[in-house]
N, C-alpha and C positions, 0 to 999 in steps of 0.2 A: 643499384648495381648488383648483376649477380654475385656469386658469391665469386665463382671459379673466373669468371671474368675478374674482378678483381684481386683474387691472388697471380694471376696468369701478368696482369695489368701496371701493377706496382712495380717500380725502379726508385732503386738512389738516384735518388737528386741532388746534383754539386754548383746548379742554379739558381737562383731564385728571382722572380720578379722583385721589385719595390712595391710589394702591395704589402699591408698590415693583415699581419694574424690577433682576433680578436683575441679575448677570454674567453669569451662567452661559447667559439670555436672551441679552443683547448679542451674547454669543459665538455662540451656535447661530446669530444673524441676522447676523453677518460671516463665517458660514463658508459660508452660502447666499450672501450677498453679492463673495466672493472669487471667483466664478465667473462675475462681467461680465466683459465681454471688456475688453481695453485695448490700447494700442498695442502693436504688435507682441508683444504677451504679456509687456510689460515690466511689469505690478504695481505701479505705481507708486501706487496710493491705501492712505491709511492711516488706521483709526478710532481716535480717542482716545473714550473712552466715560465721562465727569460724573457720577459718583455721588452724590459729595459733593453735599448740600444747600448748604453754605458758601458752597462754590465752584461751585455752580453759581449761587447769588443773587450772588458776586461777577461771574462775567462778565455777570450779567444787569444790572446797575448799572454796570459798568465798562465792558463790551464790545459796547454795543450802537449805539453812536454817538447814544445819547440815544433811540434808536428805543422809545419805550413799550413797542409794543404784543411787539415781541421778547423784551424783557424777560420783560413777564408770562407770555410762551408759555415762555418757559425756567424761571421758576420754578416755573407749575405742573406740569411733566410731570416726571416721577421721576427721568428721564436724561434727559442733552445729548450728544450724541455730533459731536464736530468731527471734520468727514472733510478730509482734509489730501490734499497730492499732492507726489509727489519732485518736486521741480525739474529741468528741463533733459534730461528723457528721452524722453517722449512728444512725437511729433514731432518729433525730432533724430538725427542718425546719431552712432555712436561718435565721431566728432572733433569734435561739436558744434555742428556745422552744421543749417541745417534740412533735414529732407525733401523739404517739398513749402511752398509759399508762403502755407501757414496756420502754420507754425512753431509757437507755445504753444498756439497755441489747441486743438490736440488735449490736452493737461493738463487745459483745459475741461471737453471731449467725456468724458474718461477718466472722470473727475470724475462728471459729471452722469450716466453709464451707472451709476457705481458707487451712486451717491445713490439713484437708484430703483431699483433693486437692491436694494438696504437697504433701505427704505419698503416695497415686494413682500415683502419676507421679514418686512420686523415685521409685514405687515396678514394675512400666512398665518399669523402665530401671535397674531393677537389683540389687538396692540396698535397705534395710531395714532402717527403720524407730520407732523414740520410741518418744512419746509425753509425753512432761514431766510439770504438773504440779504445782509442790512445788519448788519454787524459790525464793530468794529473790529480789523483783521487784528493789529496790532504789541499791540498790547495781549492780545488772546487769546494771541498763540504767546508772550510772558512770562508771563502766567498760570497756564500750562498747560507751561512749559518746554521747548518746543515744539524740534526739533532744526534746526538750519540748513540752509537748504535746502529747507526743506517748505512751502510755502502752502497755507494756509486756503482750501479752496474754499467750504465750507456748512456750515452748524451744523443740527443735524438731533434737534429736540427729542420723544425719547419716553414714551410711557404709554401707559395707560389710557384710552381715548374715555373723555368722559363727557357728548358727544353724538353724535348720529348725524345729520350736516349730510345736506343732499341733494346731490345732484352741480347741478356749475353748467352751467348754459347750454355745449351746445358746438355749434360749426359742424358745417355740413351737411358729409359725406365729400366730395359733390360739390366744395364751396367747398375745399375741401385737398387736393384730390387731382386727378391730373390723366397719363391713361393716354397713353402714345404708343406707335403698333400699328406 
């Protein structure tokens, strides 16, 4: 797929077929996904990848801070995959200080590169994607065993479309964009 066809092309999906998401998938889309950039090349994102049906309707009842509609999005897609970020790297010099006076907020940035990153590389192999938000962070990372240190950035539910939304309403380039010569 091209490139601009596929950013142009990708939608939340709040459907999913009953089809199974491999590992062996997951993995081909974190290996095209390892190749966002991050702070200073430091890697600090990490996918935990929900196979388990069980545990995947556990965090969708446990971990969603009562959020319905999250829920349902995690128990119909095949896989959940929480993308996580090391603590205290991005944006921080070896002593621990900040960089520059955005300090975490680059974890964010790392973060949200890596997320659609991921989304682009499931939507080149066919399958949809939904980023999800509103979670309960202490509860997921006991769920899931999660190592210390690591924050939950987004929960990122996949599958099988099994609709094909239209793209929504976007602002004029004009309206966002703004040349200085």
């Amino acid at each position: 797929m091209e490139a601009l066809q596929n950013i142009k092309g990708r939608r939340s999906i709040r459907q999913y077929k009953d089809t199974p998401v491999t590992a062996e998938q997951i993995t081909q889309i974190v290996e095209a996904a390892k190749f966002a950039p991050t702070w200073k090349n430091s890697q600090t994102v990490r996918y935990h990848a929900v196979l388990s049906k069980a545990l995947k309707d556990q965090i969708a009842a446990e971990g969603t801070l009562n959020f319905s509609k999250n829920g349902n999005n995690i128990r119909s897609a095949a896989a959940l995959v929480v993308l996580t970020t090391v603590d205290g790297i991005a944006g921080y010099e070896p002593d621990g200080t900040p960089t520059t006076t955005k300090g975490s907020h680059w974890q964010s940035f790392d973060a949200g590169i890596a997320c659609q990153t991921f989304c682009l590389a499931a939507h080149d192999m066919g399958l949809g994607t939904l980023i999800m938000g509103i979670f309960d962070e202490p509860k997921i990372k006991v769920l899931l065993h999660l190592p210390e240190g690591e924050s939950v950035s987004a929960l990122i539910a996949v599958g099988y479309a099994d609709i094909a939304p239209e793209a929504p309403k976007r602002k004029e380039t004009d309206a966002l964009l703004e040349i200085i010569e």
